[in-house]
Backbone as JSON, one array per atom type, in Angstrom:
{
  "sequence": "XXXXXXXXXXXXXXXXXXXXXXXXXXXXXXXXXXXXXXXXXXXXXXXXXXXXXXXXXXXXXXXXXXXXXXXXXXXXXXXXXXXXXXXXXXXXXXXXXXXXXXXXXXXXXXXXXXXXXXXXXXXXXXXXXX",
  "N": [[0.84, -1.18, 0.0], [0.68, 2.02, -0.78], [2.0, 5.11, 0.31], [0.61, 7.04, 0.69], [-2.41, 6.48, -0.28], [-2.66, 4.79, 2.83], [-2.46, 7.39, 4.29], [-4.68, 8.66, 3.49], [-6.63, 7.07, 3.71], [-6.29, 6.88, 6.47], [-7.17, 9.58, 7.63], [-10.21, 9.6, 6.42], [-10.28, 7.88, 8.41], [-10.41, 9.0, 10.74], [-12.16, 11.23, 10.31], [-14.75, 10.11, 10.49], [-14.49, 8.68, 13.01], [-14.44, 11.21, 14.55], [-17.32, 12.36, 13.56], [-19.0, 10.59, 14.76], [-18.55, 10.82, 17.22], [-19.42, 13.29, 17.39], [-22.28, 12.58, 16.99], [-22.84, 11.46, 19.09], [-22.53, 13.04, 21.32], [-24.26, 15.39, 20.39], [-26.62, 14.13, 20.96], [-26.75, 12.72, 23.65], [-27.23, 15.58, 24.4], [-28.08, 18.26, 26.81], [-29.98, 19.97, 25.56], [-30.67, 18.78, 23.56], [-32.25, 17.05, 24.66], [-33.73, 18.43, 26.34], [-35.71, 19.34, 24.09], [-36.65, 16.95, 23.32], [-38.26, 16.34, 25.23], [-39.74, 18.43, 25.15], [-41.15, 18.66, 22.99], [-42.84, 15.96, 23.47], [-44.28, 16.93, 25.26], [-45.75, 18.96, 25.1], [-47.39, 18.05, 22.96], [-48.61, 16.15, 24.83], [-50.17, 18.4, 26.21], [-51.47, 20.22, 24.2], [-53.72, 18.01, 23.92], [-54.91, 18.08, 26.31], [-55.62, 20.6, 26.66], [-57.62, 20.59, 24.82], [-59.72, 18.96, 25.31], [-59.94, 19.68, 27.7], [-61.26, 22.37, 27.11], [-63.79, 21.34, 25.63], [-64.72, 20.3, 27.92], [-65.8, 22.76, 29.19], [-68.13, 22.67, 28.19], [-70.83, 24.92, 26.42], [-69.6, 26.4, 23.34], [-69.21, 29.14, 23.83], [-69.62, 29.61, 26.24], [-66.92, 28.7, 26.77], [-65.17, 29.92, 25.49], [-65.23, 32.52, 26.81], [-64.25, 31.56, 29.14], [-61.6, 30.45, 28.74], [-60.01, 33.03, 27.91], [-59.9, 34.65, 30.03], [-57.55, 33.59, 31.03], [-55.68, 34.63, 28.83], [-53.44, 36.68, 29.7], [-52.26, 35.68, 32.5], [-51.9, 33.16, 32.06], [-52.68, 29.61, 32.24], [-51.65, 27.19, 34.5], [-50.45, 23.53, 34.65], [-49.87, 20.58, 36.06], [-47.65, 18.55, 34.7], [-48.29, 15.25, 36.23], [-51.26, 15.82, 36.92], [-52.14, 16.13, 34.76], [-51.59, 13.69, 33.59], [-53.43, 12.16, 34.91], [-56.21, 13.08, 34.76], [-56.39, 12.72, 31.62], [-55.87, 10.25, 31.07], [-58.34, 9.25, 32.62], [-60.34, 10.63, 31.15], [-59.54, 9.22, 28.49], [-59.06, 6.63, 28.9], [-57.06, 5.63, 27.85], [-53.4, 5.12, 28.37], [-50.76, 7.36, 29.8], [-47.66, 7.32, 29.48], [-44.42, 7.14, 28.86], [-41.05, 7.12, 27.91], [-39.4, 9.0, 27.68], [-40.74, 11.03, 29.82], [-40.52, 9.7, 32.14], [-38.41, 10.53, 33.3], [-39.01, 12.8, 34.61], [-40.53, 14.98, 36.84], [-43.48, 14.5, 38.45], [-45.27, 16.21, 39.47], [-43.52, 18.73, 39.68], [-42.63, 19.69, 36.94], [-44.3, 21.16, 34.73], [-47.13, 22.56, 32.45], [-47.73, 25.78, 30.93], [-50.33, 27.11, 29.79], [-51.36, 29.46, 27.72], [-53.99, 31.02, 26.48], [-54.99, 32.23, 22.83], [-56.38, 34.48, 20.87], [-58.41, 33.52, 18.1], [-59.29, 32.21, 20.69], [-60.39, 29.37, 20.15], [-60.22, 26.22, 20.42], [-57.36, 25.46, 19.97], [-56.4, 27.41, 19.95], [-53.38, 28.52, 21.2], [-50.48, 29.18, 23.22], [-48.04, 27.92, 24.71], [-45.5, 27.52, 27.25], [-43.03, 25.79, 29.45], [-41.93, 24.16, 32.12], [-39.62, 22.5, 33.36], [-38.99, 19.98, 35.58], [-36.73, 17.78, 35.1], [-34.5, 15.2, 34.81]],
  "CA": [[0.0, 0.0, 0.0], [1.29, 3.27, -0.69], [2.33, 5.9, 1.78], [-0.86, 8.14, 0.32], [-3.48, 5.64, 0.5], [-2.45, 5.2, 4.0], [-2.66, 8.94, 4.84], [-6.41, 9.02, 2.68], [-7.47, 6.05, 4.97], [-6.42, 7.29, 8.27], [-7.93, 10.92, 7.54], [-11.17, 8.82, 6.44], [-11.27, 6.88, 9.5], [-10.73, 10.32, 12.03], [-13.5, 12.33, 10.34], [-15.76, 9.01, 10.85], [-14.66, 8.66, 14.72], [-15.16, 12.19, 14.68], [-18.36, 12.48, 13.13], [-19.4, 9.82, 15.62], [-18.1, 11.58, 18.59], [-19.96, 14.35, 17.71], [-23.25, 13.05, 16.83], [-22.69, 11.16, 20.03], [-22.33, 14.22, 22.04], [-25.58, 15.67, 20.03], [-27.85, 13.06, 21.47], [-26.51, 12.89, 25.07], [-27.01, 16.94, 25.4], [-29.23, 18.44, 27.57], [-30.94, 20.62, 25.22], [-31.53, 17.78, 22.67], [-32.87, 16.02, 25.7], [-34.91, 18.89, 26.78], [-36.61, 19.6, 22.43], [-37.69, 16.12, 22.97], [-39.6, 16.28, 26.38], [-40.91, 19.59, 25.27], [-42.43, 18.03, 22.42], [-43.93, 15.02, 23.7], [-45.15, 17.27, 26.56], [-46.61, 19.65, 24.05], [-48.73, 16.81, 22.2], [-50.36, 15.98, 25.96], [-50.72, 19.44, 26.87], [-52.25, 19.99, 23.39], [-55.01, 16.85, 24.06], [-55.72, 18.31, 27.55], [-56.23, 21.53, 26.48], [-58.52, 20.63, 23.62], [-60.59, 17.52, 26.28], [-60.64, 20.78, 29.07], [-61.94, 23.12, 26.5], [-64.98, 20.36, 25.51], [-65.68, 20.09, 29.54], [-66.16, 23.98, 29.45], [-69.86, 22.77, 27.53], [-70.89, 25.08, 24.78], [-68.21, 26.68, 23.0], [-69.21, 30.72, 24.06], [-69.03, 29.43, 27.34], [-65.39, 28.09, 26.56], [-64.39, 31.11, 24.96], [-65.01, 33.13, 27.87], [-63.33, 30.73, 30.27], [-60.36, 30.41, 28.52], [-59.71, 34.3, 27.35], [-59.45, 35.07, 30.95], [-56.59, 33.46, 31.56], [-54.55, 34.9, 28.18], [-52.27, 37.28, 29.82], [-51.58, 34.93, 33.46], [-52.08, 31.69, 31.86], [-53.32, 28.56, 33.33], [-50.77, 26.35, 34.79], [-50.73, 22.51, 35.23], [-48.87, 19.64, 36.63], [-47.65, 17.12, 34.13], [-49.48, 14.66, 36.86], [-52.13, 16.3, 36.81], [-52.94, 16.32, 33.07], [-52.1, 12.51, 32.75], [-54.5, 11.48, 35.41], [-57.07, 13.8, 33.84], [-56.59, 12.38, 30.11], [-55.7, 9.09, 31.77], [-59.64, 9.1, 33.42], [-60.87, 10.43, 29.98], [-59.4, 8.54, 27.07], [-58.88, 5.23, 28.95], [-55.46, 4.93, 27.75], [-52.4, 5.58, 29.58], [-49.87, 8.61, 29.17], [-46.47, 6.79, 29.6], [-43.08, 7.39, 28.08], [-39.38, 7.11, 28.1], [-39.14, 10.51, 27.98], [-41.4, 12.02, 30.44], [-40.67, 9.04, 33.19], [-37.73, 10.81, 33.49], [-39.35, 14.44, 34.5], [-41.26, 14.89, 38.06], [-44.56, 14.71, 37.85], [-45.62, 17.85, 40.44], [-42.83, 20.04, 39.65], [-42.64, 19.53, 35.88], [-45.96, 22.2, 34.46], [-46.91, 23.4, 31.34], [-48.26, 26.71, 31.04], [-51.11, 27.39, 28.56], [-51.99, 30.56, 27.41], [-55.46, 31.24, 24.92], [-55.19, 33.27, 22.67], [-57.62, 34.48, 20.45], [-60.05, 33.62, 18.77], [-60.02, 31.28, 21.51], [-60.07, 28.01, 19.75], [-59.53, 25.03, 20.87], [-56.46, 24.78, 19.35], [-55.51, 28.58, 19.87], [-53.04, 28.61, 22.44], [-49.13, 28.96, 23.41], [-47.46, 27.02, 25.5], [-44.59, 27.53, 27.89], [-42.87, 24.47, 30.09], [-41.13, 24.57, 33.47], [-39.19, 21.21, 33.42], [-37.93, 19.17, 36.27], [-36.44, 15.75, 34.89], [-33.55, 14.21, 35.18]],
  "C": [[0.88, 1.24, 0.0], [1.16, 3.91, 0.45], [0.79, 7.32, 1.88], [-1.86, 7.61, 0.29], [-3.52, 5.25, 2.14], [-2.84, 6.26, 4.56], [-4.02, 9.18, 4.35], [-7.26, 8.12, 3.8], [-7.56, 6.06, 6.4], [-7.38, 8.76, 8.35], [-9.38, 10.53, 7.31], [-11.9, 8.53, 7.75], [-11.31, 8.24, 10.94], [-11.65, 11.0, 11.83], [-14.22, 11.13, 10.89], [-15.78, 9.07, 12.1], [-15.02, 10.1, 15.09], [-16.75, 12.7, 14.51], [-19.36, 11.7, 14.29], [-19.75, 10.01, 16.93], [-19.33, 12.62, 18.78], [-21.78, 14.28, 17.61], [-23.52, 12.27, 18.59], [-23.65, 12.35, 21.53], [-23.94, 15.14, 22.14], [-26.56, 15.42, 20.85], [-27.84, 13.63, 22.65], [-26.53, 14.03, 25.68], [-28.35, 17.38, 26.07], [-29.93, 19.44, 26.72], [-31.64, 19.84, 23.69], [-32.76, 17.27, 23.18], [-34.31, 16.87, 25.92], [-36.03, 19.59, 25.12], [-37.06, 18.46, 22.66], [-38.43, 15.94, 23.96], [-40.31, 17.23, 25.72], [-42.16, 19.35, 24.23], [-43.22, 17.04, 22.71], [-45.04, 16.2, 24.85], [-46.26, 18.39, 25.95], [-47.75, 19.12, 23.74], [-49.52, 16.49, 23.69], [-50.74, 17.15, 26.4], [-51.92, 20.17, 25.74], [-53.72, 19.41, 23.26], [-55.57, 17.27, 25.14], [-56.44, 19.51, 27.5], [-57.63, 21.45, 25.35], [-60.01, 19.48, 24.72], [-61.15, 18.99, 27.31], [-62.1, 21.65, 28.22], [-63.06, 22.15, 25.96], [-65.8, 20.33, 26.91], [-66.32, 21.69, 29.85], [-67.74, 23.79, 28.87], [-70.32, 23.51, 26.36], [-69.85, 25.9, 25.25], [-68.06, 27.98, 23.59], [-68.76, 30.44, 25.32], [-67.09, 29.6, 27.77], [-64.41, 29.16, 26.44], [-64.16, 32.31, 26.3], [-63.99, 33.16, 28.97], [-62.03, 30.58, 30.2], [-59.92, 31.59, 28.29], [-59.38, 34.78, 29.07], [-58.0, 35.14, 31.35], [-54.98, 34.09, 30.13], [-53.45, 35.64, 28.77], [-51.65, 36.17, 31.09], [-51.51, 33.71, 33.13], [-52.71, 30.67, 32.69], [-52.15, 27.0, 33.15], [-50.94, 24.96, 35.04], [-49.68, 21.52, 35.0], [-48.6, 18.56, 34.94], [-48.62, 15.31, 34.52], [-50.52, 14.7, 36.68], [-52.92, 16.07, 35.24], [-52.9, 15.17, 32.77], [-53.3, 11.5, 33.49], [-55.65, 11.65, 34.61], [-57.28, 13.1, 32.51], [-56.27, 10.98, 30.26], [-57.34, 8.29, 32.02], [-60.8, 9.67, 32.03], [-61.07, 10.21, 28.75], [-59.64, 7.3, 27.42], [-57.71, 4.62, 28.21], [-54.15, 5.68, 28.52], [-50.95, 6.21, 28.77], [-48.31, 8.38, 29.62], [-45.32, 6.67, 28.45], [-41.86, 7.61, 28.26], [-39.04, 8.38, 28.87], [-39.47, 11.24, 28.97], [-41.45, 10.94, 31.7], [-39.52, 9.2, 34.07], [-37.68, 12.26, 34.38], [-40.44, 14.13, 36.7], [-42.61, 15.4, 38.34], [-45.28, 16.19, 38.2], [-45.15, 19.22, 40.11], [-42.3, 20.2, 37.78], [-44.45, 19.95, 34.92], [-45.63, 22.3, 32.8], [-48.05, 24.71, 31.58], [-48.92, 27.6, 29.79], [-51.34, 28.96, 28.6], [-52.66, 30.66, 26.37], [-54.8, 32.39, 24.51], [-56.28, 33.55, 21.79], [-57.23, 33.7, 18.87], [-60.43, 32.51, 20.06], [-60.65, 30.06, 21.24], [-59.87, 27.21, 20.68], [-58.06, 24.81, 20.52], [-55.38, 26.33, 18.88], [-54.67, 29.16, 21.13], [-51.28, 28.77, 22.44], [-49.04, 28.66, 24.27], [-45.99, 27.45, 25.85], [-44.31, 26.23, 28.8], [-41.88, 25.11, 31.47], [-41.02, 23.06, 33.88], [-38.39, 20.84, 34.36], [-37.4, 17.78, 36.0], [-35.09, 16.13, 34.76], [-32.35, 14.16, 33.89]]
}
């Protein structure tokens, strides 16, 4: 083997362990970690908000109920929301991700906005896991 195939094949194999290293690194960081709680926690805070807003009865009602809270929001437990959607889907809100997080001190924090949709809302998180 030449002395330049050699030098092409070692430079090869360091970007690779490099490349490796780094997507490595990627995974294992804490703000990878925390884009994928925030989305799963999104999608149930999403389903709870849309199940709450149905228990509000008719929709004017709803609209009311929820517009209050646009500027302070309305805060709730991670717990809290999978008992809740737990007690009215009949399936259970379990995941890698979020068995990692504490159920009490781990919130999301809805805010309506208008028109007050079901499905018109932002979302903030206040994450304790692990």
């Amino acid at each position: 083997m030449s002395k330049k195939l050699k030098i092409i094949i070692l430079i090869v194999v360091a970007v690779l362990v490099l490349a490796v290293v780094g997507i490595f690194i990627l995974i294992n960081s804490k703000g990878y970690k925390e884009k994928l709680i925030s989305s799963e926690l999104r999608t149930i805070t999403e389903e709870f908000y849309g199940y709450y807003y149905d228990d509000q009865n008719a929709e004017s009602k709803a609209k009311d109920f929820v517009a209050q809270f646009k500027d302070t929001g309305l805060s709730i437990s991670l717990g809290d929301m999978k008992i809740y959607l737990e007690g009215r889907t009949n399936k259970k809100y379990d995941s890698k991700r979020l068995e990692k997080c504490d159920l009490a001190k781990t919130t999301s924090i809805m805010y309506p906005k208008e028109p007050f949709g079901k499905k018109d809302l932002d979302i903030k998180f206040n994450l304790s896991c692990k």
